[in-house]
LUMSEKOL-252712 format. One record per residue (C-alpha): x negated, y negated, z negated; residue number from 0; residue in one letter. Coordinates in steps of 0.5 Angstrom, whole numbers, plus 500, padded with zeros to 3 digits. Layout:
<nodes>
<<X Y Z> NUM A>,
...
</nodes>
This chain:
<nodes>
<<357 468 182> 0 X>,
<<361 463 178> 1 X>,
<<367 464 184> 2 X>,
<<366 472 184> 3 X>,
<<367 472 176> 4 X>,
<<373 468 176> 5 X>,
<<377 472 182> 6 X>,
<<376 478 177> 7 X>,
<<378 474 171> 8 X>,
<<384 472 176> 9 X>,
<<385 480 178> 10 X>,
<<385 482 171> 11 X>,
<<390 477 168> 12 X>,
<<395 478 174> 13 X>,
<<394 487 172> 14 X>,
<<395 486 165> 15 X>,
<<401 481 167> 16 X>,
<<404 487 171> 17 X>,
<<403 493 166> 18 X>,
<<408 489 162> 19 X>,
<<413 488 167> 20 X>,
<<412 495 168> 21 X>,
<<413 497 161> 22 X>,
<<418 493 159> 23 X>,
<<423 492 165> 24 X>,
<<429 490 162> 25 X>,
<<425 485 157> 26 X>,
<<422 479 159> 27 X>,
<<420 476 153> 28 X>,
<<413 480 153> 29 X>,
<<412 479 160> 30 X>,
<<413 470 158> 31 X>,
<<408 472 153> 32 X>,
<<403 475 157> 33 X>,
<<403 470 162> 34 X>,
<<402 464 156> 35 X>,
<<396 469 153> 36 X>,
<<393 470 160> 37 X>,
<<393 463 163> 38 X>,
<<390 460 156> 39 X>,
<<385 465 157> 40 X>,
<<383 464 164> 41 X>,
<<384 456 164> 42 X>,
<<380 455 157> 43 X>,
<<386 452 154> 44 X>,
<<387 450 146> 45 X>,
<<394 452 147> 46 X>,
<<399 454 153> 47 X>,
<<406 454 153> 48 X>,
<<412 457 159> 49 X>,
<<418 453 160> 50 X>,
<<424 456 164> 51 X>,
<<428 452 168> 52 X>,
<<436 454 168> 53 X>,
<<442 450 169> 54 X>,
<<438 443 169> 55 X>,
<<435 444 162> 56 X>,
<<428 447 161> 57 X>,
<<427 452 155> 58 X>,
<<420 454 151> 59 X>,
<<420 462 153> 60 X>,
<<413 463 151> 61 X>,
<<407 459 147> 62 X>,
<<401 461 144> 63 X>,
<<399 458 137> 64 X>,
<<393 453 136> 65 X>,
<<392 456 130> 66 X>,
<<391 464 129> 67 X>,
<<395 462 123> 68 X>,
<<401 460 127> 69 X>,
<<402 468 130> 70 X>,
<<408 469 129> 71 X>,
</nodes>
């Protein structure tokens, strides 16, 4: 049952991480903050953080607050 509900977790996020894509195709930043948002979701996190790999330096692109107060 635990495995049935987390494959649906999993299908959830990854529709809701289309949608964006689907709605915004010429910007990305929804789409990182999506893809932050669903993994704090799915692995329970305090926070999460996506970083891009470009020319040998990483960026932050997305992250999510520990704080609500932190939203920007």
């Amino acid at each position: 049952m635990n495995e049935t509900r987390e494959a649906l977790e999993r299908q959830t996020a990854t529709a809701e991480i289309l949608k964006v894509i689907a709605s915004s195709p010429s910007d990305v930043q929804p789409v990182f903050d999506a893809i932050a948002a669903s993994a704090k979701r799915l692995l329970g996190g305090y926070s999460c953080a996506v970083g891009l790999l470009a020319d040998g330096q990483m960026r932050l692109e997305a992250f999510t607050p520990t704080n609500p107060a932190g939203t920007p």
